[in-house]
C-alpha positions in Angstrom: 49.2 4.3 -25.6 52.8 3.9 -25.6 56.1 5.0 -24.1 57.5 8.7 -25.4 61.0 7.9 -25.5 62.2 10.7 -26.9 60.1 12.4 -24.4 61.5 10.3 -21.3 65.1 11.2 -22.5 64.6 14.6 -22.3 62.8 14.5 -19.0 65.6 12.1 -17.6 68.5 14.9 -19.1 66.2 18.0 -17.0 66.6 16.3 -14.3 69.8 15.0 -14.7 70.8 19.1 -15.4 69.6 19.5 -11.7 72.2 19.5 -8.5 70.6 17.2 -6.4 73.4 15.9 -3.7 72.2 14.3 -0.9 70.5 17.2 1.5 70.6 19.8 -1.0 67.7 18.7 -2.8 65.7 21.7 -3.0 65.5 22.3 -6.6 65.1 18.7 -7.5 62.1 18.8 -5.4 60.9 21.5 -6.7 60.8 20.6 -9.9 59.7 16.9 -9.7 56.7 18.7 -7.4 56.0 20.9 -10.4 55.9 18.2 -12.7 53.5 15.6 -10.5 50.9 18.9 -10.0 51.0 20.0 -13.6 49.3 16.1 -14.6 46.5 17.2 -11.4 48.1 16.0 -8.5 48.2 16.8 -5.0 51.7 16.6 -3.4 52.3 16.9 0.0 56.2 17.3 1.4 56.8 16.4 4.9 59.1 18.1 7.4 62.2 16.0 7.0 64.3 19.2 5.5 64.0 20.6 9.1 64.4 17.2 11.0 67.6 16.4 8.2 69.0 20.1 8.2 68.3 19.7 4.3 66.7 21.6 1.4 63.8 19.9 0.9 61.4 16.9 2.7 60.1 14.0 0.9 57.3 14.4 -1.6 54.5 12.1 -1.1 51.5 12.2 -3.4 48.1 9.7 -4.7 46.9 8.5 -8.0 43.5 7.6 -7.8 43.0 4.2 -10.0 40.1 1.8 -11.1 38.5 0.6 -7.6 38.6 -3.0 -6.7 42.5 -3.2 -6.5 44.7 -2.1 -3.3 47.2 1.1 -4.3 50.5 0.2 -5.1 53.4 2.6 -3.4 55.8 3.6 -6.2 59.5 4.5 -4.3 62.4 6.8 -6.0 65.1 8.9 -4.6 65.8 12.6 -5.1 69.5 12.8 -3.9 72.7 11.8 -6.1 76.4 11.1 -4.9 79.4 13.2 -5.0 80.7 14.6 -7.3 77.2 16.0 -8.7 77.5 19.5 -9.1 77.2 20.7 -12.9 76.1 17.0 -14.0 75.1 16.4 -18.1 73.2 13.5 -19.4 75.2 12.9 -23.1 73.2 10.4 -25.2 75.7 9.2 -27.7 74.9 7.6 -31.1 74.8 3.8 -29.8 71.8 5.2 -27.3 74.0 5.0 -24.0 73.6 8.1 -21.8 76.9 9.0 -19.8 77.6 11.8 -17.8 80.6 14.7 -19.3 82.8 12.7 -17.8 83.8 15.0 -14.3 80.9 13.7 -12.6 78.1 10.9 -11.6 75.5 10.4 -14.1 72.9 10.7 -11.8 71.1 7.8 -12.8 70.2 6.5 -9.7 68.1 7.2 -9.2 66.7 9.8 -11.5 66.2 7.2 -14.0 63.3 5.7 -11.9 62.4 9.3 -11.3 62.0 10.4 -14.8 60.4 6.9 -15.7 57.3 7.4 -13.2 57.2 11.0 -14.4 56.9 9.9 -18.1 54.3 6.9 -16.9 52.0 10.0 -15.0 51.6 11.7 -18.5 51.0 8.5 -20.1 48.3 7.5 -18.2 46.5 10.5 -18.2 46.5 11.3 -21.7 45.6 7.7 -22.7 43.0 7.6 -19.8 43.8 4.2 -19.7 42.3 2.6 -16.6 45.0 1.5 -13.7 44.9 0.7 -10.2 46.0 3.1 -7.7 48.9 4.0 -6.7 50.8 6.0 -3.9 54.4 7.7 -5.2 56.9 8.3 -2.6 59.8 10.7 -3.8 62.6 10.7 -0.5 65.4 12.9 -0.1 68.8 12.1 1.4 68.6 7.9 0.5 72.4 7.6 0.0 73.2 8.2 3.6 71.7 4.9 4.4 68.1 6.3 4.0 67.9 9.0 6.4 64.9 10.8 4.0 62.6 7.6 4.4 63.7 6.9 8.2 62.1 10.6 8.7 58.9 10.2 6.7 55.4 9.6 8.2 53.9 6.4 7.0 50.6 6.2 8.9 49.6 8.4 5.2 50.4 4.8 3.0 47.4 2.8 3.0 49.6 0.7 -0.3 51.0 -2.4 1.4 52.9 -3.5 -1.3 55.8 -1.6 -3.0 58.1 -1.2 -5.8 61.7 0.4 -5.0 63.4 1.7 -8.1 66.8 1.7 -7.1 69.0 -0.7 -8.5 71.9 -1.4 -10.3 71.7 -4.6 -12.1 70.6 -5.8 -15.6 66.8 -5.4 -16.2 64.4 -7.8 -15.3 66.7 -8.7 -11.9 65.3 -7.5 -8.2 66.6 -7.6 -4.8 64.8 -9.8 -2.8 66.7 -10.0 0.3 69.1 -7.0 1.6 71.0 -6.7 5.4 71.1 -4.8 8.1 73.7 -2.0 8.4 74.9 -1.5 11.6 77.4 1.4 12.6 79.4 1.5 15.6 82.3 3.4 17.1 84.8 2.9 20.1 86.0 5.6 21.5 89.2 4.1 23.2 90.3 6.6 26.2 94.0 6.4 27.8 96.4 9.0 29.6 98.3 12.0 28.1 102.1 12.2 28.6 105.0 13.9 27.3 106.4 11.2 24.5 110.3 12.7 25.1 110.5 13.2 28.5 107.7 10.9 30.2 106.4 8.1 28.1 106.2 6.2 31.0 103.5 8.0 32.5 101.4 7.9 29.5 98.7 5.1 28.1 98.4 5.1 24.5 94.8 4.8 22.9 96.2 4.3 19.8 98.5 1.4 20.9 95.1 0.1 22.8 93.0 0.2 20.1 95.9 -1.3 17.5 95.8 -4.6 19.9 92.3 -4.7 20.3 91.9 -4.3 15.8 94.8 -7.0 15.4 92.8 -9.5 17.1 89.4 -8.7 16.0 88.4 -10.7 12.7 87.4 -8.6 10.3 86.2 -8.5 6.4 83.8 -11.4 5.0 82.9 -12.6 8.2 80.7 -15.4 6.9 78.5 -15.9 3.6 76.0 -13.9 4.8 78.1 -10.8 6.9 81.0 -8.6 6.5 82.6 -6.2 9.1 84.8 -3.5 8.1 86.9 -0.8 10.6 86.7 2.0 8.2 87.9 5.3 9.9 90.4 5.7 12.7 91.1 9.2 14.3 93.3 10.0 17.0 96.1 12.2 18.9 97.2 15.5 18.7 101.2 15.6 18.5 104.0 13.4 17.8 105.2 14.7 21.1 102.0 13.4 22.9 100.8 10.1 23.7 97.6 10.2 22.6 94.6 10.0 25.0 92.0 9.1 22.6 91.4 7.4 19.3 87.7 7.1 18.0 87.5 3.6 15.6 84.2 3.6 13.7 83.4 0.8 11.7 80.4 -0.9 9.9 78.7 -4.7 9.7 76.4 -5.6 7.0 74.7 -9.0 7.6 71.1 -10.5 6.0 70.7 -12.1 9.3 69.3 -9.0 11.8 71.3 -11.2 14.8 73.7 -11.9 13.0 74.5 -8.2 12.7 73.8 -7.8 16.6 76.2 -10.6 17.4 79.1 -9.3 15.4 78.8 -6.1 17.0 78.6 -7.1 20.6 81.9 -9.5 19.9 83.5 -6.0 18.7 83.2 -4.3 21.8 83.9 -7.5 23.8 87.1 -7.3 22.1 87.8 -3.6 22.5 86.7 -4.1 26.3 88.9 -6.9 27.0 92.0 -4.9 25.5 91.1 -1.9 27.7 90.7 -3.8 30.3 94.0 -4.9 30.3 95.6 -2.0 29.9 93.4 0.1 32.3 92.2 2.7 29.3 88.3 3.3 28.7 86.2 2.4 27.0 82.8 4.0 25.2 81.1 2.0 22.3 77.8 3.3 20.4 76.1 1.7 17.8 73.4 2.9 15.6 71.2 0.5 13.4 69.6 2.5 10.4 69.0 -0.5 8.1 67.2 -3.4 9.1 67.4 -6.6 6.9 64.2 -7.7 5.3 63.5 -10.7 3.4 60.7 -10.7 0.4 59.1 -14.3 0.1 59.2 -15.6 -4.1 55.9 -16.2 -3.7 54.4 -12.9 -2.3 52.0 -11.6 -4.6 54.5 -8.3 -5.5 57.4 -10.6 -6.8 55.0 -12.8 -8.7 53.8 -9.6 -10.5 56.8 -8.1 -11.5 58.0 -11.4 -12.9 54.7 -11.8 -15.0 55.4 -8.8 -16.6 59.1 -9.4 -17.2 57.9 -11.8 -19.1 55.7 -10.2 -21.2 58.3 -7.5 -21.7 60.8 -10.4 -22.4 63.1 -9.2 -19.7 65.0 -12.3 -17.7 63.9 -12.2 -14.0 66.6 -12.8 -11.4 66.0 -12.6 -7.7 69.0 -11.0 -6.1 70.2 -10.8 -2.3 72.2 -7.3 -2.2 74.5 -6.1 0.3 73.5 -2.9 -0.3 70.7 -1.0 1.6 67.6 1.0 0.1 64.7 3.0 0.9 63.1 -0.8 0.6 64.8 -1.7 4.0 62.8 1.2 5.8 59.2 0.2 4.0 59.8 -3.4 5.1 60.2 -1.8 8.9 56.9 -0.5 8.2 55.2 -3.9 7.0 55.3 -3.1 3.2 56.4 -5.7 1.4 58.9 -4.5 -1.5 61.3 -5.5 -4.0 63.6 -3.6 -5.3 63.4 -3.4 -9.2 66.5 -2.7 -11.5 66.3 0.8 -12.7 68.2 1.6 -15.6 71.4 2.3 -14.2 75.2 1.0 -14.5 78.6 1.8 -12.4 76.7 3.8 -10.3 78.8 5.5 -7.4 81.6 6.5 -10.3 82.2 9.3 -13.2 81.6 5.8 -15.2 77.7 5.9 -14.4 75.8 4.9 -17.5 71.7 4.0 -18.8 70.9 3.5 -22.2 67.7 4.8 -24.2 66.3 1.3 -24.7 66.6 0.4 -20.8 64.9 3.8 -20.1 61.8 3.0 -21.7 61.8 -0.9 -20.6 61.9 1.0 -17.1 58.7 3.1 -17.9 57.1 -0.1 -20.0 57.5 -2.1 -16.2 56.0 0.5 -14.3 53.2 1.4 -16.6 52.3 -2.6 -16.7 52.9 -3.2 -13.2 50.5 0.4 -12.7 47.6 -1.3 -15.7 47.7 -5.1 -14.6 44.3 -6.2 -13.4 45.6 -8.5 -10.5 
Protein backbone atom coordinates (compact mmCIF):
# COMPACT_ATOMS: atom_id res chain seq x y z
CA UNK A 1 0.00 0.00 0.00
CA UNK A 2 1.16 3.35 -0.87
CA UNK A 3 1.59 6.86 0.32
CA UNK A 4 -1.91 9.18 0.31
CA UNK A 5 -0.53 12.24 -0.78
CA UNK A 6 -3.31 14.12 -1.20
CA UNK A 7 -4.23 12.79 2.13
CA UNK A 8 -0.73 13.78 3.88
CA UNK A 9 -1.23 17.37 2.39
CA UNK A 10 -4.33 17.83 4.00
CA UNK A 11 -3.14 16.40 7.28
CA UNK A 12 0.08 18.48 7.12
CA UNK A 13 -2.33 21.89 6.30
CA UNK A 14 -4.68 20.75 9.78
CA UNK A 15 -1.93 20.92 11.50
CA UNK A 16 -0.22 23.51 10.08
CA UNK A 17 -3.94 25.55 10.77
CA UNK A 18 -2.98 24.86 14.56
CA UNK A 19 -1.10 27.66 16.98
CA UNK A 20 1.44 25.58 18.31
CA UNK A 21 4.33 28.18 19.69
CA UNK A 22 6.70 26.74 21.79
CA UNK A 23 4.80 26.13 25.40
CA UNK A 24 1.45 26.74 24.11
CA UNK A 25 1.03 23.50 22.63
CA UNK A 26 -2.15 22.43 24.02
CA UNK A 27 -4.25 22.09 20.96
CA UNK A 28 -1.52 20.62 18.84
CA UNK A 29 -1.37 17.93 21.37
CA UNK A 30 -4.59 17.48 21.42
CA UNK A 31 -5.13 16.92 18.24
CA UNK A 32 -2.11 14.78 17.22
CA UNK A 33 -3.32 12.62 20.58
CA UNK A 34 -6.68 12.35 18.84
CA UNK A 35 -5.25 11.28 15.74
CA UNK A 36 -2.59 8.47 17.18
CA UNK A 37 -5.89 6.90 19.43
CA UNK A 38 -8.32 7.02 16.54
CA UNK A 39 -5.73 4.22 14.48
CA UNK A 40 -6.00 2.15 18.25
CA UNK A 41 -3.31 3.53 20.10
CA UNK A 42 -2.47 4.14 23.58
CA UNK A 43 -0.86 7.61 24.30
CA UNK A 44 0.45 8.54 27.37
CA UNK A 45 1.52 12.46 28.08
CA UNK A 46 3.92 13.05 30.79
CA UNK A 47 3.97 16.00 33.25
CA UNK A 48 6.33 18.31 31.48
CA UNK A 49 3.31 21.09 31.00
CA UNK A 50 3.55 21.47 34.79
CA UNK A 51 7.46 21.06 35.11
CA UNK A 52 7.65 23.65 31.76
CA UNK A 53 4.75 26.08 32.87
CA UNK A 54 3.23 25.01 29.30
CA UNK A 55 0.03 23.72 27.76
CA UNK A 56 0.66 20.42 27.18
CA UNK A 57 3.57 17.47 28.05
CA UNK A 58 5.08 15.21 25.63
CA UNK A 59 3.02 12.46 23.97
CA UNK A 60 4.59 9.17 24.13
CA UNK A 61 2.89 6.14 22.69
CA UNK A 62 3.87 2.15 21.15
CA UNK A 63 3.20 0.35 17.98
CA UNK A 64 3.38 -3.09 18.42
CA UNK A 65 5.32 -4.70 15.23
CA UNK A 66 6.33 -8.22 13.84
CA UNK A 67 8.47 -9.85 16.80
CA UNK A 68 12.11 -10.63 16.24
CA UNK A 69 13.16 -6.97 15.57
CA UNK A 70 14.01 -4.34 18.48
CA UNK A 71 11.34 -1.07 18.34
CA UNK A 72 12.50 1.70 16.67
CA UNK A 73 11.82 5.33 18.54
CA UNK A 74 10.25 7.64 15.97
CA UNK A 75 11.06 11.60 17.40
CA UNK A 76 9.01 14.87 16.12
CA UNK A 77 8.35 18.16 17.73
CA UNK A 78 5.02 19.80 18.51
CA UNK A 79 6.15 23.48 18.97
CA UNK A 80 6.80 26.11 16.07
CA UNK A 81 8.73 29.60 16.12
CA UNK A 82 7.54 33.04 16.27
CA UNK A 83 5.64 34.46 14.54
CA UNK A 84 3.03 31.41 14.43
CA UNK A 85 -0.18 32.59 15.37
CA UNK A 86 -2.93 32.35 12.45
CA UNK A 87 -0.35 30.16 10.24
CA UNK A 88 -1.76 28.74 6.56
CA UNK A 89 -0.19 25.96 4.58
CA UNK A 90 -0.76 27.47 0.67
CA UNK A 91 0.13 24.66 -1.80
CA UNK A 92 0.68 26.53 -5.07
CA UNK A 93 0.46 25.06 -8.53
CA UNK A 94 4.30 23.97 -8.82
CA UNK A 95 3.44 21.70 -5.49
CA UNK A 96 5.49 24.00 -3.00
CA UNK A 97 3.63 24.72 0.28
CA UNK A 98 4.40 28.29 1.78
CA UNK A 99 2.99 29.85 4.56
CA UNK A 100 0.44 33.40 3.70
CA UNK A 101 3.28 35.15 3.91
CA UNK A 102 2.95 37.03 7.74
CA UNK A 103 4.22 33.93 9.36
CA UNK A 104 6.49 30.62 9.65
CA UNK A 105 5.26 27.80 7.75
CA UNK A 106 5.40 25.58 10.48
CA UNK A 107 7.11 22.91 8.77
CA UNK A 108 9.43 22.00 11.21
CA UNK A 109 8.48 20.18 12.34
CA UNK A 110 4.93 19.44 11.52
CA UNK A 111 6.04 17.95 8.34
CA UNK A 112 7.67 14.99 10.19
CA UNK A 113 4.55 15.16 12.30
CA UNK A 114 2.01 14.81 9.72
CA UNK A 115 4.34 12.23 7.77
CA UNK A 116 4.28 9.59 10.84
CA UNK A 117 0.63 10.37 11.11
CA UNK A 118 -0.06 9.47 7.50
CA UNK A 119 2.52 6.33 7.86
CA UNK A 120 0.14 5.11 11.23
CA UNK A 121 -2.95 4.93 8.79
CA UNK A 122 -0.93 3.34 6.21
CA UNK A 123 0.16 0.56 8.03
CA UNK A 124 -2.92 -0.29 9.59
CA UNK A 125 -5.13 -0.33 6.71
CA UNK A 126 -2.51 -2.24 4.60
CA UNK A 127 -1.80 -4.60 7.63
CA UNK A 128 1.41 -4.70 6.27
CA UNK A 129 3.81 -6.34 8.68
CA UNK A 130 6.56 -3.89 10.39
CA UNK A 131 8.77 -3.91 13.28
CA UNK A 132 7.92 -2.00 16.22
CA UNK A 133 8.23 1.16 16.98
CA UNK A 134 8.02 3.72 19.87
CA UNK A 135 6.79 7.53 18.75
CA UNK A 136 7.93 10.34 20.80
CA UNK A 137 5.91 13.66 20.17
CA UNK A 138 7.94 16.64 22.55
CA UNK A 139 6.79 19.95 23.29
CA UNK A 140 8.87 23.09 23.71
CA UNK A 141 12.09 21.65 21.32
CA UNK A 142 12.97 25.14 20.01
CA UNK A 143 14.15 26.39 23.32
CA UNK A 144 17.04 24.15 23.04
CA UNK A 145 14.88 21.05 23.95
CA UNK A 146 13.46 21.80 27.13
CA UNK A 147 10.26 19.21 26.23
CA UNK A 148 12.65 16.13 25.80
CA UNK A 149 15.12 17.35 28.75
CA UNK A 150 11.75 16.90 30.95
CA UNK A 151 10.61 13.46 29.61
CA UNK A 152 11.01 10.13 31.34
CA UNK A 153 12.93 7.71 29.38
CA UNK A 154 13.21 4.66 31.54
CA UNK A 155 9.51 4.00 29.32
CA UNK A 156 11.88 3.57 25.72
CA UNK A 157 12.98 0.19 25.55
CA UNK A 158 13.98 1.36 21.38
CA UNK A 159 17.71 2.00 21.48
CA UNK A 160 17.87 3.28 18.21
CA UNK A 161 16.20 6.46 16.90
CA UNK A 162 15.18 8.61 14.02
CA UNK A 163 14.88 12.51 14.67
CA UNK A 164 12.86 14.25 12.09
CA UNK A 165 13.92 17.62 12.33
CA UNK A 166 16.01 18.89 9.75
CA UNK A 167 16.45 21.34 7.31
CA UNK A 168 18.49 20.12 4.53
CA UNK A 169 17.85 18.47 1.03
CA UNK A 170 16.32 14.86 1.40
CA UNK A 171 18.36 11.96 1.78
CA UNK A 172 21.01 14.19 4.01
CA UNK A 173 21.28 13.48 8.11
CA UNK A 174 23.06 15.00 10.90
CA UNK A 175 25.50 12.86 12.15
CA UNK A 176 27.40 14.86 14.55
CA UNK A 177 25.76 18.07 16.41
CA UNK A 178 27.55 20.32 19.63
CA UNK A 179 27.09 21.12 22.78
CA UNK A 180 25.25 24.47 23.62
CA UNK A 181 26.44 25.99 26.45
CA UNK A 182 24.88 29.23 28.04
CA UNK A 183 26.51 31.45 30.38
CA UNK A 184 26.03 34.82 31.95
CA UNK A 185 28.33 37.34 34.01
CA UNK A 186 26.76 39.35 36.08
CA UNK A 187 29.53 42.18 36.49
CA UNK A 188 28.92 44.15 39.91
CA UNK A 189 30.53 47.75 40.62
CA UNK A 190 29.50 50.93 42.72
CA UNK A 191 26.68 53.43 42.24
CA UNK A 192 27.56 57.14 41.96
CA UNK A 193 26.17 60.33 40.97
CA UNK A 194 27.70 60.69 37.14
CA UNK A 195 27.39 64.90 37.51
CA UNK A 196 28.42 65.46 40.72
CA UNK A 197 30.58 62.37 41.91
CA UNK A 198 31.87 60.12 39.13
CA UNK A 199 34.72 59.66 41.05
CA UNK A 200 33.17 57.66 43.63
CA UNK A 201 31.55 55.36 41.35
CA UNK A 202 32.80 51.89 39.48
CA UNK A 203 31.23 51.39 36.25
CA UNK A 204 30.05 47.71 35.39
CA UNK A 205 29.48 48.58 32.09
CA UNK A 206 33.06 50.06 31.59
CA UNK A 207 34.22 46.70 33.43
CA UNK A 208 32.50 44.44 31.46
CA UNK A 209 33.36 46.63 27.95
CA UNK A 210 37.27 45.77 28.84
CA UNK A 211 36.74 42.45 29.81
CA UNK A 212 34.43 41.82 26.00
CA UNK A 213 37.25 43.76 24.03
CA UNK A 214 39.77 41.37 25.02
CA UNK A 215 37.80 38.18 24.94
CA UNK A 216 37.97 36.48 21.41
CA UNK A 217 34.92 35.83 20.19
CA UNK A 218 32.91 34.42 17.00
CA UNK A 219 34.33 31.21 15.07
CA UNK A 220 36.50 30.26 17.64
CA UNK A 221 38.00 27.31 15.78
CA UNK A 222 36.55 24.78 13.04
CA UNK A 223 34.72 23.01 15.32
CA UNK A 224 33.41 26.06 18.07
CA UNK A 225 31.84 29.44 18.00
CA UNK A 226 31.22 31.79 20.96
CA UNK A 227 28.88 34.58 20.74
CA UNK A 228 28.00 37.54 23.59
CA UNK A 229 24.58 38.00 22.53
CA UNK A 230 22.57 40.21 25.10
CA UNK A 231 23.98 42.94 27.40
CA UNK A 232 21.73 44.70 29.95
CA UNK A 233 22.67 47.25 32.32
CA UNK A 234 22.10 50.66 34.34
CA UNK A 235 19.41 52.60 35.28
CA UNK A 236 20.07 56.46 34.35
CA UNK A 237 22.33 58.51 32.33
CA UNK A 238 22.86 60.25 35.57
CA UNK A 239 24.05 56.91 37.33
CA UNK A 240 27.03 54.98 37.03
CA UNK A 241 25.73 51.81 36.65
CA UNK A 242 26.27 49.07 39.34
CA UNK A 243 25.50 46.13 37.27
CA UNK A 244 25.47 44.83 33.77
CA UNK A 245 24.39 41.17 33.13
CA UNK A 246 26.40 39.78 29.73
CA UNK A 247 24.92 36.43 28.62
CA UNK A 248 26.30 34.74 25.88
CA UNK A 249 26.47 31.29 24.13
CA UNK A 250 29.35 28.59 22.82
CA UNK A 251 28.42 25.88 20.52
CA UNK A 252 31.26 23.36 20.01
CA UNK A 253 31.16 19.36 18.68
CA UNK A 254 33.87 18.83 21.15
CA UNK A 255 31.93 18.52 24.86
CA UNK A 256 35.56 20.07 26.30
CA UNK A 257 35.97 22.01 24.01
CA UNK A 258 32.75 23.80 24.95
CA UNK A 259 33.88 23.59 28.76
CA UNK A 260 37.22 25.11 27.97
CA UNK A 261 35.88 28.16 26.16
CA UNK A 262 33.64 28.83 28.89
CA UNK A 263 36.01 28.64 31.77
CA UNK A 264 38.50 31.12 29.58
CA UNK A 265 35.29 33.55 29.53
CA UNK A 266 35.06 33.91 33.07
CA UNK A 267 38.82 33.87 33.54
CA UNK A 268 38.71 36.92 31.45
CA UNK A 269 35.71 38.64 33.06
CA UNK A 270 37.52 37.78 36.54
CA UNK A 271 40.80 39.10 35.67
CA UNK A 272 39.06 42.50 34.53
CA UNK A 273 37.17 42.69 37.83
CA UNK A 274 39.85 41.97 39.56
CA UNK A 275 41.51 44.83 38.47
CA UNK A 276 39.15 47.08 38.91
CA UNK A 277 37.87 45.82 42.26
CA UNK A 278 33.97 45.13 40.82
CA UNK A 279 32.41 41.54 41.23
CA UNK A 280 31.95 39.08 39.79
CA UNK A 281 29.08 36.13 39.42
CA UNK A 282 29.25 33.74 36.35
CA UNK A 283 26.55 30.78 35.77
CA UNK A 284 26.49 28.51 33.06
CA UNK A 285 23.96 26.09 32.04
CA UNK A 286 24.60 23.12 29.61
CA UNK A 287 21.27 21.91 27.92
CA UNK A 288 22.77 20.33 24.80
CA UNK A 289 25.39 17.87 24.96
CA UNK A 290 27.36 17.00 21.71
CA UNK A 291 26.94 13.50 20.39
CA UNK A 292 28.63 11.86 17.67
CA UNK A 293 26.74 8.87 15.50
CA UNK A 294 29.35 6.33 14.12
CA UNK A 295 28.78 5.80 9.86
CA UNK A 296 28.77 2.43 10.56
CA UNK A 297 26.07 2.06 13.40
CA UNK A 298 23.48 -0.06 12.28
CA UNK A 299 20.74 3.18 12.27
CA UNK A 300 22.88 5.22 9.65
CA UNK A 301 23.45 2.16 7.51
CA UNK A 302 19.62 1.72 7.33
CA UNK A 303 18.49 4.91 6.51
CA UNK A 304 21.14 5.08 3.67
CA UNK A 305 19.88 1.65 2.30
CA UNK A 306 16.66 2.98 1.90
CA UNK A 307 17.74 6.36 0.39
CA UNK A 308 18.84 4.33 -2.00
CA UNK A 309 16.04 2.48 -2.88
CA UNK A 310 14.07 5.69 -2.80
CA UNK A 311 16.86 7.28 -4.98
CA UNK A 312 17.43 10.01 -2.51
CA UNK A 313 21.37 11.11 -2.29
CA UNK A 314 22.62 10.43 1.28
CA UNK A 315 24.90 13.02 2.90
CA UNK A 316 26.07 12.82 6.43
CA UNK A 317 26.04 16.28 7.96
CA UNK A 318 27.77 17.77 11.26
CA UNK A 319 25.18 20.62 12.34
CA UNK A 320 25.66 23.36 14.61
CA UNK A 321 22.35 23.25 15.49
CA UNK A 322 20.85 21.27 18.50
CA UNK A 323 17.80 18.80 18.43
CA UNK A 324 15.74 16.55 20.53
CA UNK A 325 18.60 14.04 19.10
CA UNK A 326 21.25 15.62 21.45
CA UNK A 327 18.98 14.64 24.52
CA UNK A 328 18.27 10.79 23.23
CA UNK A 329 22.10 10.49 22.74
CA UNK A 330 22.40 11.61 26.71
CA UNK A 331 20.17 8.70 27.23
CA UNK A 332 22.30 6.10 25.06
CA UNK A 333 20.02 6.03 21.97
CA UNK A 334 21.77 6.27 19.13
CA UNK A 335 20.09 8.77 16.46
CA UNK A 336 20.43 10.56 13.46
CA UNK A 337 18.71 13.24 12.50
CA UNK A 338 16.81 12.75 9.09
CA UNK A 339 15.91 15.70 6.75
CA UNK A 340 12.36 16.41 7.06
CA UNK A 341 10.78 18.26 4.38
CA UNK A 342 11.47 21.55 5.31
CA UNK A 343 13.38 24.82 3.84
CA UNK A 344 14.23 28.47 5.37
CA UNK A 345 12.95 27.36 8.37
CA UNK A 346 13.12 30.09 11.28
CA UNK A 347 11.69 32.86 8.56
CA UNK A 348 8.15 33.96 6.86
CA UNK A 349 10.18 32.25 3.88
CA UNK A 350 9.59 28.62 5.33
CA UNK A 351 8.74 26.26 2.52
CA UNK A 352 8.12 21.99 1.78
CA UNK A 353 6.91 20.82 -1.36
CA UNK A 354 4.20 17.92 -2.02
CA UNK A 355 6.76 15.59 -3.61
CA UNK A 356 9.33 15.98 -0.49
CA UNK A 357 6.24 15.30 1.80
CA UNK A 358 5.59 12.04 0.64
CA UNK A 359 9.53 11.00 0.12
CA UNK A 360 9.24 11.87 3.99
CA UNK A 361 6.39 9.36 4.68
CA UNK A 362 8.01 6.80 1.80
CA UNK A 363 11.43 6.93 4.43
CA UNK A 364 9.59 6.37 7.44
CA UNK A 365 7.20 3.70 6.24
CA UNK A 366 10.54 1.77 4.73
CA UNK A 367 12.64 2.38 7.54
CA UNK A 368 9.19 1.13 9.89
CA UNK A 369 8.77 -2.32 7.03
CA UNK A 370 12.59 -3.21 6.61
CA UNK A 371 13.29 -6.69 7.86
CA UNK A 372 16.88 -5.84 9.32
Amino acid sequence: MNIDAQRLVRTFQDLVAIDSPSFHEGAMAAEVRARLESLGLTVREDGAARALDGESGNLFTALPGTPGLPPLLLCAHMDTVEPARGKRAVVGADGTIRSAGDTVLGADDLAAAAAILEVLRVLKEGGLPHRSAELLFTVAEEPYCRGANAFDFSQVTAREAYVFDCDAPMGAAVTAAPTILQFSALVTGRAAHAGFAPEEGLSAIAVAAQALSHLTWGRISPTATLNFGLIEGGLATNIVPDRCLVRGEIRSTDHQEALGLADGVRLGFRRFCDLAGAGLEFTTECPIQAYRTPEDAPVVRRYRAVCEELGLPYEAITSFGGSDNNVLAQQGITGIVCASAMHRCHTCGEYSTVAELTALAELILRLLTRSE
